[in-house]
Wavefront OBJ file of the C-alpha trace (Angstrom):
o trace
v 157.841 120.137 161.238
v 155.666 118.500 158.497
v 152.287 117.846 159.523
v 152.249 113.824 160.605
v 155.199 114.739 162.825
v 153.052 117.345 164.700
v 149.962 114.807 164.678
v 152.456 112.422 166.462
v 154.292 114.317 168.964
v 150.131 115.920 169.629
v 149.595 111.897 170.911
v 152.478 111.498 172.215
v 153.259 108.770 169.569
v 156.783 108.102 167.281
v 156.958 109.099 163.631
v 156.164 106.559 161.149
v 153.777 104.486 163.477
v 151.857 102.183 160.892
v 149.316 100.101 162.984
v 146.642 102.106 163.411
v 145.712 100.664 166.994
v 148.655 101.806 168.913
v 147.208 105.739 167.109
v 144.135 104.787 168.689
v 145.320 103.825 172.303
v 147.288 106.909 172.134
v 144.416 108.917 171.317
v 142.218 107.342 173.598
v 145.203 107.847 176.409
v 145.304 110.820 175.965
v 141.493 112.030 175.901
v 141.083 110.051 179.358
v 144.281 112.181 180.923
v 142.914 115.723 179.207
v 139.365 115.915 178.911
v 138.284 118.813 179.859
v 135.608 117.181 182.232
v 138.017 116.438 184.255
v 139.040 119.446 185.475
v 137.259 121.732 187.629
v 139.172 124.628 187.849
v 138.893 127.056 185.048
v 142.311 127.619 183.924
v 143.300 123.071 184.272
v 139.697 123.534 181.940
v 141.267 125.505 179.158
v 144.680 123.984 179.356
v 142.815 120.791 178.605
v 140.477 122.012 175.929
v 143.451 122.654 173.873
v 145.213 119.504 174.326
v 141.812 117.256 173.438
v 141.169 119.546 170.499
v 144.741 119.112 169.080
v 144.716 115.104 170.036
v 141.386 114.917 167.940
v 142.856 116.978 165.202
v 145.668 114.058 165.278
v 143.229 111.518 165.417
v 140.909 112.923 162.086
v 144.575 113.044 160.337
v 145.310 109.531 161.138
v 142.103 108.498 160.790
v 141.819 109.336 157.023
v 145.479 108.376 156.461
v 144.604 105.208 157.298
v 141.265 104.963 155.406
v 139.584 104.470 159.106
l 1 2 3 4 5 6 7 8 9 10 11 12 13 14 15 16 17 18 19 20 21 22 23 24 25 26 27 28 29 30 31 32 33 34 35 36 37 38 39 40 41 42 43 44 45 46 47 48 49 50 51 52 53 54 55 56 57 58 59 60 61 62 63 64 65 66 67 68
């Protein structure tokens, strides 16, 4: 798995996606269903602290790809 398709499949997003908007509905989507805030219970907490730190890893990647 090369490193855009990971990025993609971490938002939930197809391969290849070239409007930058749809990445960043996606990555917004995705923050508001996993931030950790919005969890009270410790182990939800975690869970979720992973998934927002890997959808803003995708995010940074697309970001620069796209010269955002």
């Amino acid at each position: 798995m090369n490193e855009e398709t990971k990025h993609a499949a971490a938002l939930e997003i197809a391969v290849g996606i070239t409007d930058f908007e749809v990445i960043r509905k996606a990555y917004l989507k995705q923050m508001r269903k996993y931030h950790p805030d919005n969890f009270r219970e410790e182990s939800q907490r975690k869970d979720a602290e992973i998934i927002a730190v890997r959808a803003n890893l995708a995010h940074d990647f697309f970001k620069k790809k796209f010269n955002k």
